[in-house]
PQR file of N, CA, C, O and H, with PARSE charges and radii, in Angstrom:
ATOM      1  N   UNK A   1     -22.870  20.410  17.969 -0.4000 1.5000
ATOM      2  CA  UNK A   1     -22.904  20.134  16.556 -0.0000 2.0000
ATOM      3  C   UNK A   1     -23.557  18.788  16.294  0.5500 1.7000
ATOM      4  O   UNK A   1     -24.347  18.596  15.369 -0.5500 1.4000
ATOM      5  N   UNK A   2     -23.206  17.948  17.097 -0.4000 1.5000
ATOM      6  CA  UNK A   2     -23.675  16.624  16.361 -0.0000 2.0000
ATOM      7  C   UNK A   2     -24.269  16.176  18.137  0.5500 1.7000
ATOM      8  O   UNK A   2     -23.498  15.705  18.973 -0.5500 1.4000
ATOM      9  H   UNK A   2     -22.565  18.104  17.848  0.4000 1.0000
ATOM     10  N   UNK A   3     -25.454  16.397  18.351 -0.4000 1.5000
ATOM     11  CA  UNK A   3     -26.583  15.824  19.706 -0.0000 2.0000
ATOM     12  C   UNK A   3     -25.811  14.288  19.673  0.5500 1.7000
ATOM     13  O   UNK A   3     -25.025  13.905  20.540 -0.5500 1.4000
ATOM     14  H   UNK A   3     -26.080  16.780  17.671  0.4000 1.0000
ATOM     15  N   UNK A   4     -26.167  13.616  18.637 -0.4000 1.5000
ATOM     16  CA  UNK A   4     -26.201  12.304  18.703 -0.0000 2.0000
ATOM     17  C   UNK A   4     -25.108  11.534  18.961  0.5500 1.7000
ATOM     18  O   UNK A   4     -25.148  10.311  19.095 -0.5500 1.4000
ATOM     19  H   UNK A   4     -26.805  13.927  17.933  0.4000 1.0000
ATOM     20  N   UNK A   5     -24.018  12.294  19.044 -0.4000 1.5000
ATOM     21  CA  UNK A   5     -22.809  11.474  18.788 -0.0000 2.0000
ATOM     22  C   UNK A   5     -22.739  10.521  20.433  0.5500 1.7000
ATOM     23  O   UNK A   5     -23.419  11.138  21.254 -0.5500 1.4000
ATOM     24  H   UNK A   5     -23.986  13.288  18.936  0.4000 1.0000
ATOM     25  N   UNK A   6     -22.460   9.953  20.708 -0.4000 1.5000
ATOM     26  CA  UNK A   6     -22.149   8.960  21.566 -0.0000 2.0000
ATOM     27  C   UNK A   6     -20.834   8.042  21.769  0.5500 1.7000
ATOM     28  O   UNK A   6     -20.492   7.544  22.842 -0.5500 1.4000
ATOM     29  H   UNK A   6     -21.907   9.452  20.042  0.4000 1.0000
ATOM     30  N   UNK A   7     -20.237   7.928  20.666 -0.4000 1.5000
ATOM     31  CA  UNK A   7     -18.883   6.888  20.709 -0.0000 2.0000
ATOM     32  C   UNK A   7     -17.642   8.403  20.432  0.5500 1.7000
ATOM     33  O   UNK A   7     -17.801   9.342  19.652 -0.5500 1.4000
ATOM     34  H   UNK A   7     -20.515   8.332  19.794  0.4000 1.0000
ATOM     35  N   UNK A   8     -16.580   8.174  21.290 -0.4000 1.5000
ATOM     36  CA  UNK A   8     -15.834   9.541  21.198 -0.0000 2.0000
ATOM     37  C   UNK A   8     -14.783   8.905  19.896  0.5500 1.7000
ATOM     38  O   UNK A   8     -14.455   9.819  19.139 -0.5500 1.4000
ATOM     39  H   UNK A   8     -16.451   7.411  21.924  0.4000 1.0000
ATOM     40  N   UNK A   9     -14.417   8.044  19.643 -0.4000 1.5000
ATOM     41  CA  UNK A   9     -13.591   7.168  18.122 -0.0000 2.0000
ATOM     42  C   UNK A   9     -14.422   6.971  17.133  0.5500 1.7000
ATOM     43  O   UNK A   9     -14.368   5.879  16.568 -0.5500 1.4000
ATOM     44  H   UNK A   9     -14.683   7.302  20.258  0.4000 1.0000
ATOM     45  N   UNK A  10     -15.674   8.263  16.552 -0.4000 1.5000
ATOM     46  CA  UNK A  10     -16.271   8.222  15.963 -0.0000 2.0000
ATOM     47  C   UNK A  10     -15.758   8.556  14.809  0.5500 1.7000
ATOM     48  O   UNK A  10     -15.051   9.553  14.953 -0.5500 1.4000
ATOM     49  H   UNK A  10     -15.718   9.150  17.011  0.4000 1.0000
ATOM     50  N   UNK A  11     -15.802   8.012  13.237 -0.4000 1.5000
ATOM     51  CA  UNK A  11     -15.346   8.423  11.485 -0.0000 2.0000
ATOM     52  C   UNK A  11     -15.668  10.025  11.790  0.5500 1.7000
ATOM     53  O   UNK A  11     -14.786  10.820  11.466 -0.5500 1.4000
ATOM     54  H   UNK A  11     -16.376   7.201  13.120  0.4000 1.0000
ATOM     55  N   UNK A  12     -17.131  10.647  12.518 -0.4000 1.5000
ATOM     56  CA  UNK A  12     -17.396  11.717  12.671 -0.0000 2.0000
ATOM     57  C   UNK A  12     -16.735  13.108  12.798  0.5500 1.7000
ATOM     58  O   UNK A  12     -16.792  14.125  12.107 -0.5500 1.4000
ATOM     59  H   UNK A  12     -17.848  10.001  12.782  0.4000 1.0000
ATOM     60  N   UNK A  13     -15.956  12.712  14.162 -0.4000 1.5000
ATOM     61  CA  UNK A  13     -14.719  13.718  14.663 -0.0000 2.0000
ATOM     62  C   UNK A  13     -13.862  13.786  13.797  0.5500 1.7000
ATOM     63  O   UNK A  13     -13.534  14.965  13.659 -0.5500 1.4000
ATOM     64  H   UNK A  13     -15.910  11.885  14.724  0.4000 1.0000
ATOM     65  N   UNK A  14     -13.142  12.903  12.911 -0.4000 1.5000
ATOM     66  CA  UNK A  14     -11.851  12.615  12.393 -0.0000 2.0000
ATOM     67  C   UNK A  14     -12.530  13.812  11.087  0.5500 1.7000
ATOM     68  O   UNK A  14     -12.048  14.888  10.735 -0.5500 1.4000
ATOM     69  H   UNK A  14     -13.409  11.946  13.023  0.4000 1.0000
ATOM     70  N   UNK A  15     -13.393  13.338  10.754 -0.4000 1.5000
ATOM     71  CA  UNK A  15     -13.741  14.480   9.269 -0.0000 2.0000
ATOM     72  C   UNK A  15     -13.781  15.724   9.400  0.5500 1.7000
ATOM     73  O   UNK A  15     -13.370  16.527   8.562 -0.5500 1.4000
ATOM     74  H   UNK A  15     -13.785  12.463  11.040  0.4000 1.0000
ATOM     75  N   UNK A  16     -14.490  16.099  10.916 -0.4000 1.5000
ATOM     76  CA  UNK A  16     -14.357  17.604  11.485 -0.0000 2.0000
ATOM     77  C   UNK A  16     -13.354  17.814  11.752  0.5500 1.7000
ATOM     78  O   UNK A  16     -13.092  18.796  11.057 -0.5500 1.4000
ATOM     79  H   UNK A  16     -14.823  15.446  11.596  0.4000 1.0000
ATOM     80  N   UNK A  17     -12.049  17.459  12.618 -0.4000 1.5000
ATOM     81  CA  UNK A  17     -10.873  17.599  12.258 -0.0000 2.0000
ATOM     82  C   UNK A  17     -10.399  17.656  11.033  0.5500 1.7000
ATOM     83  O   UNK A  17      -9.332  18.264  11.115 -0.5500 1.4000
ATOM     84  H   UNK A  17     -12.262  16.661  13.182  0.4000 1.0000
ATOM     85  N   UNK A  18     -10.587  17.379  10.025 -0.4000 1.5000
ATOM     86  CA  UNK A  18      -9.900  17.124   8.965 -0.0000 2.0000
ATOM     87  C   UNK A  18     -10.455  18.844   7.925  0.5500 1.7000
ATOM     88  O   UNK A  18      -9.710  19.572   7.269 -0.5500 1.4000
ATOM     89  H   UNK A  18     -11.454  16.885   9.958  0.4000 1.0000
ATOM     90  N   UNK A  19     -11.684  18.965   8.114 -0.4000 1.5000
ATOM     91  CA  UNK A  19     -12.414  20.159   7.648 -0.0000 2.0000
ATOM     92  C   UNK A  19     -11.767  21.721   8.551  0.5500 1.7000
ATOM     93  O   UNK A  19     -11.276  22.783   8.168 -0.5500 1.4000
ATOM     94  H   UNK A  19     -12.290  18.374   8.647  0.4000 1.0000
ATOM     95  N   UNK A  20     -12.012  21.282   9.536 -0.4000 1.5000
ATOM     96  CA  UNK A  20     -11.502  22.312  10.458 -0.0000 2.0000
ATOM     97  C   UNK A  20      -9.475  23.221   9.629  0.5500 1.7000
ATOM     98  O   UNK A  20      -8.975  24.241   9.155 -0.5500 1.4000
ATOM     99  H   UNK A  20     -12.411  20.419   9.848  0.4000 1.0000
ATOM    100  N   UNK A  21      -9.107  21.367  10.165 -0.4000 1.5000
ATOM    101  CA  UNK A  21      -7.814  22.230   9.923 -0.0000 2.0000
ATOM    102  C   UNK A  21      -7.120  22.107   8.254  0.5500 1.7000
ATOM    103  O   UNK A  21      -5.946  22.465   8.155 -0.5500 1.4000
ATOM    104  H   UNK A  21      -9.513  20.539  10.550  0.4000 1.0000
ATOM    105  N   UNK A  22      -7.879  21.577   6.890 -0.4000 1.5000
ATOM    106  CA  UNK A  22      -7.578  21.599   5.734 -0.0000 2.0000
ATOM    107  C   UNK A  22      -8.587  21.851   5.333  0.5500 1.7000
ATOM    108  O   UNK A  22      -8.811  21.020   4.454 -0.5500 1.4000
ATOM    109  H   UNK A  22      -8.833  21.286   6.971  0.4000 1.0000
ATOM    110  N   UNK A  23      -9.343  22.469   5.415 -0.4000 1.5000
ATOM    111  CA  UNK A  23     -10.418  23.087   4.212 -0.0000 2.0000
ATOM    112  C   UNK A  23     -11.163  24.243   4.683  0.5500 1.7000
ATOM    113  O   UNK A  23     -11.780  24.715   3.728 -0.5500 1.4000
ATOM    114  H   UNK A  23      -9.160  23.145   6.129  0.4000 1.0000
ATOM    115  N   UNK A  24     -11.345  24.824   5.630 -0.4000 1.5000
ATOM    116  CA  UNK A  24     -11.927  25.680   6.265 -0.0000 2.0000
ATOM    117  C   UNK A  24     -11.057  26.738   6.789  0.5500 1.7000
ATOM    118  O   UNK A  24     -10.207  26.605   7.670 -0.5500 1.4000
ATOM    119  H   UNK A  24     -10.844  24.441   6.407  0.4000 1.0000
ATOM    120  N   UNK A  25     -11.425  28.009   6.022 -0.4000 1.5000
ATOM    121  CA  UNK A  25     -10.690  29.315   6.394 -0.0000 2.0000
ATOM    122  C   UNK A  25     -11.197  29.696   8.006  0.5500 1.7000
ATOM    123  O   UNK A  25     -12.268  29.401   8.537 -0.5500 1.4000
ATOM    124  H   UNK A  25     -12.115  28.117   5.306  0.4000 1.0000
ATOM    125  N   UNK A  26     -10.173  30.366   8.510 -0.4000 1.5000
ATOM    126  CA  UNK A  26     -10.243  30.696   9.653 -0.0000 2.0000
ATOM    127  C   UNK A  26     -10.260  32.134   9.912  0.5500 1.7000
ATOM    128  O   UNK A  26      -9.384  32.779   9.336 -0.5500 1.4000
ATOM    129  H   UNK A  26      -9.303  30.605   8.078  0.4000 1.0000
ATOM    130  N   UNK A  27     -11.201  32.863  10.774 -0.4000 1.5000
ATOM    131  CA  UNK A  27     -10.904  34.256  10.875 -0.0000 2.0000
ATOM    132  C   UNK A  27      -9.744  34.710  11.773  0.5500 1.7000
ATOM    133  O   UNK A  27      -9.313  35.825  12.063 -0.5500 1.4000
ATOM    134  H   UNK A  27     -11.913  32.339  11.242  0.4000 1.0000
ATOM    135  N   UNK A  28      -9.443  33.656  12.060 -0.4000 1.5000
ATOM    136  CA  UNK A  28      -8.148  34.310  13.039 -0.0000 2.0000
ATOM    137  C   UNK A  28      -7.158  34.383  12.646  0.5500 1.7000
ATOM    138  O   UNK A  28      -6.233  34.861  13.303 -0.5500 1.4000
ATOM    139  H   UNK A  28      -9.794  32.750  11.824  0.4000 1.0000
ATOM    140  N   UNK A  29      -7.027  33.908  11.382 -0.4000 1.5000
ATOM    141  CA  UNK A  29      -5.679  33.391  10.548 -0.0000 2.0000
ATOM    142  C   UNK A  29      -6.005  34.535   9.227  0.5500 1.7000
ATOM    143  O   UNK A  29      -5.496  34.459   8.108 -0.5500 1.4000
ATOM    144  H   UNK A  29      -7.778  33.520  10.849  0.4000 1.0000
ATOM    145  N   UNK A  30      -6.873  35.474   9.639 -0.4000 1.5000
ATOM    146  CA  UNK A  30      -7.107  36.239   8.343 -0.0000 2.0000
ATOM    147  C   UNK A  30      -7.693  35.554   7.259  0.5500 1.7000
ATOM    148  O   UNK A  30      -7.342  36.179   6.258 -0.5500 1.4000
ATOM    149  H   UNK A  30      -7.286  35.537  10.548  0.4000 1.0000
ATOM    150  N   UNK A  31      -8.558  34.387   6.852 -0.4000 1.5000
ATOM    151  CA  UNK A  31      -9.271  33.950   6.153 -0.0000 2.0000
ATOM    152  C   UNK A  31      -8.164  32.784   5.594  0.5500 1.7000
ATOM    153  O   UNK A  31      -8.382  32.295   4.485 -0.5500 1.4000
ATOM    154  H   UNK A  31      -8.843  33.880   7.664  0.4000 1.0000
ATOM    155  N   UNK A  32      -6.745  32.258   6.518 -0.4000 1.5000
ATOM    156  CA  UNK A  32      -6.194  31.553   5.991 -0.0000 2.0000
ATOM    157  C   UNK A  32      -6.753  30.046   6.933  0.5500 1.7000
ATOM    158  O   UNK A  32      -7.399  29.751   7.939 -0.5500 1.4000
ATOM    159  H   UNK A  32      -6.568  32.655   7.419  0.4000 1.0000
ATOM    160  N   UNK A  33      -5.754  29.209   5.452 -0.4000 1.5000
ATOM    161  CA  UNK A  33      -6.315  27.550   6.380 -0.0000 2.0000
ATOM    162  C   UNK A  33      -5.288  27.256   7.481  0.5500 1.7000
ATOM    163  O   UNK A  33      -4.160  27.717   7.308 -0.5500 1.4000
ATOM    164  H   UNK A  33      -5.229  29.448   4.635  0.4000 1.0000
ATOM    165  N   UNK A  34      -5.480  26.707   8.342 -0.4000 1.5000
ATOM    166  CA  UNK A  34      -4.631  26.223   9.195 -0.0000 2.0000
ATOM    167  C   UNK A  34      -3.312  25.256   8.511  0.5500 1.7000
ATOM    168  O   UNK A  34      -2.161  25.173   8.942 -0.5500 1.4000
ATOM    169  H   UNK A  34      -6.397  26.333   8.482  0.4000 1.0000
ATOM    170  N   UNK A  35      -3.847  24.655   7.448 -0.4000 1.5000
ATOM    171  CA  UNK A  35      -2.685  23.684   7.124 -0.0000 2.0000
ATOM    172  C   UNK A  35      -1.835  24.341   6.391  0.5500 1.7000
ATOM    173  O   UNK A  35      -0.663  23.968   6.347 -0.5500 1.4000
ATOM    174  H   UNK A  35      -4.781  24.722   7.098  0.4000 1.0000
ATOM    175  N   UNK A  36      -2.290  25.482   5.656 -0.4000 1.5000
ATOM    176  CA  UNK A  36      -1.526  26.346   4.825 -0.0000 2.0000
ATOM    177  C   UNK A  36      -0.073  27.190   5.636  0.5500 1.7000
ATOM    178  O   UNK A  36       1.125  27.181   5.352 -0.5500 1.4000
ATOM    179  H   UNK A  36      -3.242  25.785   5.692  0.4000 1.0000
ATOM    180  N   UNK A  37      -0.946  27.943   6.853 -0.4000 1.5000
ATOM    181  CA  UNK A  37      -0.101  28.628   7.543 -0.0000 2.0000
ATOM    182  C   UNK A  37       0.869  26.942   8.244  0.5500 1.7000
ATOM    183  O   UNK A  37       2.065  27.175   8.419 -0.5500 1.4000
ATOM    184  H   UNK A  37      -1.919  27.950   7.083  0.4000 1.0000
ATOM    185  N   UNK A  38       0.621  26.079   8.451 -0.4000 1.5000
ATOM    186  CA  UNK A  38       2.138  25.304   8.499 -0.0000 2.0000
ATOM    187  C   UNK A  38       3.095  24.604   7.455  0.5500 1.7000
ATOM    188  O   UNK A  38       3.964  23.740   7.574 -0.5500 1.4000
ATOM    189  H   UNK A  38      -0.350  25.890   8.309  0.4000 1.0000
ATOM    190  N   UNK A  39       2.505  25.444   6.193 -0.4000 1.5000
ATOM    191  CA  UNK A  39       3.142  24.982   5.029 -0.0000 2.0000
ATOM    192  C   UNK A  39       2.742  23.699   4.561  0.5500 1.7000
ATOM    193  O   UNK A  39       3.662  22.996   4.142 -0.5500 1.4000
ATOM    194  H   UNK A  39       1.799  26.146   6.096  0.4000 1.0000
ATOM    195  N   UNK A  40       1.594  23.222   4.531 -0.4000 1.5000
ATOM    196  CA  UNK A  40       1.006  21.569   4.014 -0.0000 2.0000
ATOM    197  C   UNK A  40      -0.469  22.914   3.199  0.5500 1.7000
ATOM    198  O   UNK A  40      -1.267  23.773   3.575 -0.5500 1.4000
ATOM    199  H   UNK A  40       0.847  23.793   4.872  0.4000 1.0000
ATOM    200  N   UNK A  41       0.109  22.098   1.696 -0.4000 1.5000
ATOM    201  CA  UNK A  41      -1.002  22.647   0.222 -0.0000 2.0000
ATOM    202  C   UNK A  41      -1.577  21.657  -0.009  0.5500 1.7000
ATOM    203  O   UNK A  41      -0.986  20.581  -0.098 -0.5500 1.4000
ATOM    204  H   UNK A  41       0.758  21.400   1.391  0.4000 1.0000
ATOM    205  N   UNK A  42      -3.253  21.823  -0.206 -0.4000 1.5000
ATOM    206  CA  UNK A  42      -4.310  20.795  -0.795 -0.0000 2.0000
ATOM    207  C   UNK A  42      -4.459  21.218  -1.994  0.5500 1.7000
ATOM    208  O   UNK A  42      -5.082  22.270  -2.138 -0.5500 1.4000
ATOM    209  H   UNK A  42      -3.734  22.697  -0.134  0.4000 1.0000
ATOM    210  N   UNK A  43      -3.976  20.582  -3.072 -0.4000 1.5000
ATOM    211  CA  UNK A  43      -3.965  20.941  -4.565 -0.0000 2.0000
ATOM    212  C   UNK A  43      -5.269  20.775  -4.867  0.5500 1.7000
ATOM    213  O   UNK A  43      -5.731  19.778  -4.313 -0.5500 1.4000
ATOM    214  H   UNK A  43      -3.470  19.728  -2.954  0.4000 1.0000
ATOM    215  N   UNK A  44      -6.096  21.414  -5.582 -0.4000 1.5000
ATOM    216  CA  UNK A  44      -7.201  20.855  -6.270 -0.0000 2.0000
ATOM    217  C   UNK A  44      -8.599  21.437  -6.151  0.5500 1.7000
ATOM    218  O   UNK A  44      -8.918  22.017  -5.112 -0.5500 1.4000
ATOM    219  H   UNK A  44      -5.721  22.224  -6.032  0.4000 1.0000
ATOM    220  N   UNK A  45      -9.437  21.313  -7.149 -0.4000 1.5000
ATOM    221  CA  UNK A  45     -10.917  22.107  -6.776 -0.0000 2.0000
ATOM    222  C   UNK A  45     -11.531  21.128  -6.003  0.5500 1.7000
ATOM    223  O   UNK A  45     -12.737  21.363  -5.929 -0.5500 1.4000
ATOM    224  H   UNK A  45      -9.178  20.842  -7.992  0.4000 1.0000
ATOM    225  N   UNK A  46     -11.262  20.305  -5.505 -0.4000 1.5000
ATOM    226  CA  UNK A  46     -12.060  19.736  -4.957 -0.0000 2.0000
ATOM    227  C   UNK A  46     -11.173  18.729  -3.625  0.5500 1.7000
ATOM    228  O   UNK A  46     -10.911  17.528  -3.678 -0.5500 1.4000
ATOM    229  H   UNK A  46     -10.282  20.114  -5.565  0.4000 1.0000
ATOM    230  N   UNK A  47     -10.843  19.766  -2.432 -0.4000 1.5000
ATOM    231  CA  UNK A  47     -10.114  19.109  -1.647 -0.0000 2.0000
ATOM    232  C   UNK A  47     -10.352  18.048  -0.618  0.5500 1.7000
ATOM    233  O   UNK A  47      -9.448  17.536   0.043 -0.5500 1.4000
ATOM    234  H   UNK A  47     -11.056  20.742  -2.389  0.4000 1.0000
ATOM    235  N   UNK A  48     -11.679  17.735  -0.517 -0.4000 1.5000
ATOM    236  CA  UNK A  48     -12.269  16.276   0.402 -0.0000 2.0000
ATOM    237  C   UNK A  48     -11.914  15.251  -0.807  0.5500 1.7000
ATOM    238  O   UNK A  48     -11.491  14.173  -0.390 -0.5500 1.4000
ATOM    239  H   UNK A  48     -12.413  18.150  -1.054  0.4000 1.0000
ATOM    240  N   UNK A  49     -11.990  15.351  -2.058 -0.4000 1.5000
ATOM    241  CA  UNK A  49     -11.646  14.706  -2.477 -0.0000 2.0000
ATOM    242  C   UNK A  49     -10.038  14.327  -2.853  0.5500 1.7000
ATOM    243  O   UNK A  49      -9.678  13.162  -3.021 -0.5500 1.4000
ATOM    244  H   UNK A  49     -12.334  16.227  -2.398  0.4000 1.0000
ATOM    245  N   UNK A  50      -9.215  15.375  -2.949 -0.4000 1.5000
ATOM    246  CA  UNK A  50      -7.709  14.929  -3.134 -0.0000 2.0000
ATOM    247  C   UNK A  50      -7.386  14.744  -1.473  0.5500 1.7000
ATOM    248  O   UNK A  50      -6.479  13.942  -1.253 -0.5500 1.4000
ATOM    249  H   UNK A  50      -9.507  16.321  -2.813  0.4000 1.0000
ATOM    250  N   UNK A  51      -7.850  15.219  -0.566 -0.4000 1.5000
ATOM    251  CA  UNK A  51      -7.464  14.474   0.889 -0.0000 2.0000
ATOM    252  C   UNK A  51      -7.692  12.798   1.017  0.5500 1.7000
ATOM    253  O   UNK A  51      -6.924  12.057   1.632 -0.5500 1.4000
ATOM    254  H   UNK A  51      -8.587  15.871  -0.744  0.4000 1.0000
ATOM    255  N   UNK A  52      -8.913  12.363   0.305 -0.4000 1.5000
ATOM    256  CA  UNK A  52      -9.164  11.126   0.149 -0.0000 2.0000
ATOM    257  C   UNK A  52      -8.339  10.066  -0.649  0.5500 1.7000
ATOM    258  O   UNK A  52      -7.973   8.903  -0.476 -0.5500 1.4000
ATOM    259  H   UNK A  52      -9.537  12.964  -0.195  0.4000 1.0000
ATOM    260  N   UNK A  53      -8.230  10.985  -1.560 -0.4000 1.5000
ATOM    261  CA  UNK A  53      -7.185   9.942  -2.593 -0.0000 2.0000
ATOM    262  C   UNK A  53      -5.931   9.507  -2.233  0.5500 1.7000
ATOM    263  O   UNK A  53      -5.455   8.384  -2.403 -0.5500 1.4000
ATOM    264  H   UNK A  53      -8.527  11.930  -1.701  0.4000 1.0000
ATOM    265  N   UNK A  54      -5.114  11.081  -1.404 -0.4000 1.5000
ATOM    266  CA  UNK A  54      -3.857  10.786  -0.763 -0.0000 2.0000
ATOM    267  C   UNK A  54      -4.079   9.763   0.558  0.5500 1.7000
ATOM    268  O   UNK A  54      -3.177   8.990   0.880 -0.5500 1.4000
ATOM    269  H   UNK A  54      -5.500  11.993  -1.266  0.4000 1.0000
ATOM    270  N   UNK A  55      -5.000   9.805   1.093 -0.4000 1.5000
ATOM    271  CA  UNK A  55      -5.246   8.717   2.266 -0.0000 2.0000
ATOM    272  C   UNK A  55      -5.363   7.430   1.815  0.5500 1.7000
ATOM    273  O   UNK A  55      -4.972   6.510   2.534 -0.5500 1.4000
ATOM    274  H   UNK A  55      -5.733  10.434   0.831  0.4000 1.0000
ATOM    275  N   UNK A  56      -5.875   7.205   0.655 -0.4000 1.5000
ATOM    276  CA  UNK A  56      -6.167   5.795   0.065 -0.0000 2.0000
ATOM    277  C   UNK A  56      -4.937   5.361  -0.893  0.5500 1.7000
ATOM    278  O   UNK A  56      -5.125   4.525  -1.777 -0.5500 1.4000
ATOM    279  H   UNK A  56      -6.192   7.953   0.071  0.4000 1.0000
ATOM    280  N   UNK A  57      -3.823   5.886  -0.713 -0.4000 1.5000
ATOM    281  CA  UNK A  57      -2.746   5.378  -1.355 -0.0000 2.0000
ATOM    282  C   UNK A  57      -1.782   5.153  -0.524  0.5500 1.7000
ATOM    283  O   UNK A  57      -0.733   4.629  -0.899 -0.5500 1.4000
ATOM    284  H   UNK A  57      -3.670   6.566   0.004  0.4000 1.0000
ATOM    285  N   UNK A  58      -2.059   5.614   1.054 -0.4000 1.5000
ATOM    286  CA  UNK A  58      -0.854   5.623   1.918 -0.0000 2.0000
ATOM    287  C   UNK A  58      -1.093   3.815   2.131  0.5500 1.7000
ATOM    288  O   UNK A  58      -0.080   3.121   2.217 -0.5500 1.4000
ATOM    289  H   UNK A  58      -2.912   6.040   1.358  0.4000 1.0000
ATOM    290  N   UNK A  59      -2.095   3.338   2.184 -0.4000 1.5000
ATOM    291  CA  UNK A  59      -2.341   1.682   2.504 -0.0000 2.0000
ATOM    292  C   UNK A  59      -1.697   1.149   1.997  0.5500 1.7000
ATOM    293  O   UNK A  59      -1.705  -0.078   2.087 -0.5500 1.4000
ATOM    294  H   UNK A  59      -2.919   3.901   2.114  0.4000 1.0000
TER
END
């Protein structure tokens, strides 16, 4: 996915993690999200953005 990456504590990984398991349906889960099936809801049309907001208030 990403040739270039080089540093493994890259902002990079953390967002693909973050896409992977809260925003991205899964076919194995029947088109469900991973965070859903453990009971954690991303309210909102626009969930990179309410993931962001809740991260920037935990500081």
């Amino acid at each position: 996915m990403f040739r270039g990456l080089k540093k493994v504590d890259s902002p990079a990984i953390t967002g693909i993690q973050l896409y992977h398991n809260y925003i991205r349906p899964h076919m194995s889960l029947d088109g469900d999200i991973p965070a859903s099936r453990a009971g954690i809801e991303i309210k909102g049309d626009n969930k990179w953005l309410t993931i962001i907001q809740n991260a920037s208030k935990k500081n």
